[in-house]
Backbone as JSON, one array per atom type, in Angstrom:
{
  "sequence": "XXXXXXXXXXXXXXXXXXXXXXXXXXXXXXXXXXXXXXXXXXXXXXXXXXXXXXXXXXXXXXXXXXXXXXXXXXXXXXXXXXXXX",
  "N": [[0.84, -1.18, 0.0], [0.52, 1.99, -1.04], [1.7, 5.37, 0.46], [0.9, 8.61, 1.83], [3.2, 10.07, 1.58], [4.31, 8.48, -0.41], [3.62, 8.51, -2.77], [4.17, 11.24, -3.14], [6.8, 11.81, -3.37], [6.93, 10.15, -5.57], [5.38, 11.79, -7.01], [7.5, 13.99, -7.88], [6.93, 16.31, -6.83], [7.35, 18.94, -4.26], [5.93, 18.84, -0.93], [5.45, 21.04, -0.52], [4.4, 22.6, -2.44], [2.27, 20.91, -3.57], [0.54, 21.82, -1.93], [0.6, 24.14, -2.69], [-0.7, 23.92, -5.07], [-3.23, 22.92, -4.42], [-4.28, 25.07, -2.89], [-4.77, 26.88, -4.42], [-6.49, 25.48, -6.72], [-8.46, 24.64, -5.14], [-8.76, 22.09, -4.06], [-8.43, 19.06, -2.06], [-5.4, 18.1, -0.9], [-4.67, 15.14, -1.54], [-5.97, 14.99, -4.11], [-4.93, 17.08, -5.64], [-2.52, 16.72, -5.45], [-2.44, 14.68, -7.27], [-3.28, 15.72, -9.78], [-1.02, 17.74, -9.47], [1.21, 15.33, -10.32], [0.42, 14.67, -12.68], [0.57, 17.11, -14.14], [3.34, 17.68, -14.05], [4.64, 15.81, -15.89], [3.49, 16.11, -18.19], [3.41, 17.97, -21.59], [3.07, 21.06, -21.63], [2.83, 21.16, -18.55], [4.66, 21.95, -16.23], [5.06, 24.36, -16.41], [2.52, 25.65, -16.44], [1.73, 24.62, -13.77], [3.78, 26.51, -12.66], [2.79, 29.24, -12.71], [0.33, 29.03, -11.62], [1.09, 28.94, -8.99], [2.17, 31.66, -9.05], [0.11, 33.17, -9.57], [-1.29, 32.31, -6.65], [0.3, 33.79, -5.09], [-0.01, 36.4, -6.03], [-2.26, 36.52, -5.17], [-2.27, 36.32, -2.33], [-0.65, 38.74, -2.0], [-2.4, 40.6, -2.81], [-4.28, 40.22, -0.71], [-2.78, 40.96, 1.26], [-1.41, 39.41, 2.81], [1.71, 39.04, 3.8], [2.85, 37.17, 5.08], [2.34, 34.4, 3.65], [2.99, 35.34, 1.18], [5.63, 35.49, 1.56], [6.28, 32.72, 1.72], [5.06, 31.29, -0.25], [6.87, 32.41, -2.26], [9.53, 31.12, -1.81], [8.0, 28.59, -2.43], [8.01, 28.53, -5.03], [10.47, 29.15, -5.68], [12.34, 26.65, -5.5], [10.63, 25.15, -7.14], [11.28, 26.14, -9.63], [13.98, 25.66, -9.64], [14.06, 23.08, -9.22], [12.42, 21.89, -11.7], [13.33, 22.72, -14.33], [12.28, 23.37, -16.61]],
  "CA": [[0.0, 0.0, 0.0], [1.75, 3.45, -0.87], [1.47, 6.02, 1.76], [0.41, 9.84, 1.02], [4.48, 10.66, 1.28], [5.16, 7.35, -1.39], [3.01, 9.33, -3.73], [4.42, 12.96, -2.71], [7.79, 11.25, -3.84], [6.56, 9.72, -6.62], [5.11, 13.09, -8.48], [8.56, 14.76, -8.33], [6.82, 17.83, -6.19], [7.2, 18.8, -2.74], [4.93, 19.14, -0.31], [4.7, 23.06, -0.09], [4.46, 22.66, -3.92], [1.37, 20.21, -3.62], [-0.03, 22.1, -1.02], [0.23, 25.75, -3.18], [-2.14, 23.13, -6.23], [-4.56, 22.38, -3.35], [-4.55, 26.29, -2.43], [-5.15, 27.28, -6.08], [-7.55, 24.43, -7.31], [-9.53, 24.38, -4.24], [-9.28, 20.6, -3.88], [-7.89, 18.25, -1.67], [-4.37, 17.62, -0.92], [-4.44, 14.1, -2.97], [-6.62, 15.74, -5.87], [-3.69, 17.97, -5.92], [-1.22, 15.29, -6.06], [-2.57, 13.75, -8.55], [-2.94, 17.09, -10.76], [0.39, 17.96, -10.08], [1.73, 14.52, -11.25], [0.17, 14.76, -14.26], [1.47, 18.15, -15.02], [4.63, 17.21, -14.6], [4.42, 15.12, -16.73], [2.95, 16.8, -19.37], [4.23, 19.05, -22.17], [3.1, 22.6, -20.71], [2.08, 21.33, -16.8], [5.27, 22.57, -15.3], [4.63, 26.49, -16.86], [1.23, 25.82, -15.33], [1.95, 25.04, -11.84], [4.36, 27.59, -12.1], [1.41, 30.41, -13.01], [-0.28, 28.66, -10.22], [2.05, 29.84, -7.81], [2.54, 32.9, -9.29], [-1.02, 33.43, -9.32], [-1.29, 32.6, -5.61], [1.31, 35.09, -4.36], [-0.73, 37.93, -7.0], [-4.0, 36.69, -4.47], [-1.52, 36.8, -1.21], [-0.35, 39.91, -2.1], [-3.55, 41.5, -2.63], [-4.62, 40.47, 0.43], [-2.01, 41.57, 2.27], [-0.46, 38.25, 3.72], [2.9, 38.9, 3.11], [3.98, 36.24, 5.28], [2.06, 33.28, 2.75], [3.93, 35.71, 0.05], [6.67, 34.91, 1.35], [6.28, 31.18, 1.79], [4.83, 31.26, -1.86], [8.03, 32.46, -2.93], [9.91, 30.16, -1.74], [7.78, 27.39, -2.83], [8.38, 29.32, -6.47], [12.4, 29.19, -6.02], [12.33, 25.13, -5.43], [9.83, 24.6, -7.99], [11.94, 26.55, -10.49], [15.54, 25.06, -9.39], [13.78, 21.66, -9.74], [12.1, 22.08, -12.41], [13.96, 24.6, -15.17], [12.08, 23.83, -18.39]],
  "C": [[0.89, 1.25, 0.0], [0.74, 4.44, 0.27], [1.18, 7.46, 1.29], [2.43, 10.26, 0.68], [5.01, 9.47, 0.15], [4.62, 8.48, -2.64], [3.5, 10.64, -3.51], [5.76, 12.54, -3.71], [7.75, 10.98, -5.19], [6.2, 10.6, -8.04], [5.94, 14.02, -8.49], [7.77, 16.24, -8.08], [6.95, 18.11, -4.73], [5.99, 19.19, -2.01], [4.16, 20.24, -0.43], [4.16, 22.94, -1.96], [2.48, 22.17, -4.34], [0.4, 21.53, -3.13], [-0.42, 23.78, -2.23], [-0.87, 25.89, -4.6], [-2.98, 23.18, -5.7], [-5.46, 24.08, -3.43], [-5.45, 26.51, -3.54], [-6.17, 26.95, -6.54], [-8.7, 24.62, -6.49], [-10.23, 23.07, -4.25], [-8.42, 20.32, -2.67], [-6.12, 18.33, -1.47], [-4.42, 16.28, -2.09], [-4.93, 14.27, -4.12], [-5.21, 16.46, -6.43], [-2.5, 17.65, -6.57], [-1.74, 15.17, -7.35], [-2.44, 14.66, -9.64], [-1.77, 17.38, -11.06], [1.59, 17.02, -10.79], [1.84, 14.23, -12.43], [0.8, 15.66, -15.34], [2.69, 18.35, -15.05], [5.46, 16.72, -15.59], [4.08, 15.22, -18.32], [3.42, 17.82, -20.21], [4.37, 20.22, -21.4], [2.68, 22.64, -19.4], [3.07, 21.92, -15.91], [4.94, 23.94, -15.21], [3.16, 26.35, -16.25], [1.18, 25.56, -13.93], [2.81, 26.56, -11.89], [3.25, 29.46, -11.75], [0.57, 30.03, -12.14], [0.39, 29.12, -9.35], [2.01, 30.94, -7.97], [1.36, 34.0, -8.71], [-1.9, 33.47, -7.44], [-0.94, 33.81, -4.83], [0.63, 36.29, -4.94], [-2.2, 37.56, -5.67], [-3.02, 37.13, -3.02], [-1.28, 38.45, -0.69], [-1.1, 40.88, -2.41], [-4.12, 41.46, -1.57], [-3.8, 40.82, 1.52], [-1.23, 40.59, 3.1], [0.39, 38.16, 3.06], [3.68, 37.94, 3.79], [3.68, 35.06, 3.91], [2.63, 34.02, 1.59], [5.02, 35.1, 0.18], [7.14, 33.29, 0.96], [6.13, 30.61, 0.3], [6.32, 31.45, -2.84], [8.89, 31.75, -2.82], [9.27, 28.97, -2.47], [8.24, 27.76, -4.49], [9.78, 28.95, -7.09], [12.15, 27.31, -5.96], [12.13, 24.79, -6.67], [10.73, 24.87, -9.38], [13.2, 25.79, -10.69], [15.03, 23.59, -9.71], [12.97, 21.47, -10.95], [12.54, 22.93, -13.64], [13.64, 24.75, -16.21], [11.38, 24.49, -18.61]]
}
């Protein structure tokens, strides 16, 4: 039986990464997963998480939580460094 972290592993995203799909989508943590595995995966799914994030931090930053800005940004730098296409 895989475990929620076999699958976290498995879709080559990290947690905060998952977690900033969930934010975005307004699903689930494992909906999320699974989304972001796919777009990994997929010709243009990395440039779309990334605009997911981006897009977070543009809602963060309108509302004024500049700490989840910050955190957003970070998840941004990872996603980028692991990701660079």
């Amino acid at each position: 039986m895989l475990t929620i972290e076999d699958c976290i592993e498995l879709s080559e995203l990290s947690e905060e990464e998952i977690l900033a799909i969930a934010e975005h989508e307004h699903v689930p943590e494992m909906v999320a997963l699974e989304l972001g595995n796919y777009l990994t995966h997929s010709a243009a799914g990395e440039r779309r998480i990334r605009r997911m994030i981006c897009e977070d931090m543009d809602r963060a930053r309108a509302c004024g939580n500049l700490q989840r800005l910050a955190e957003l940004k970070l998840v941004l730098k990872h996603f980028v460094e692991t990701h660079p296409a």
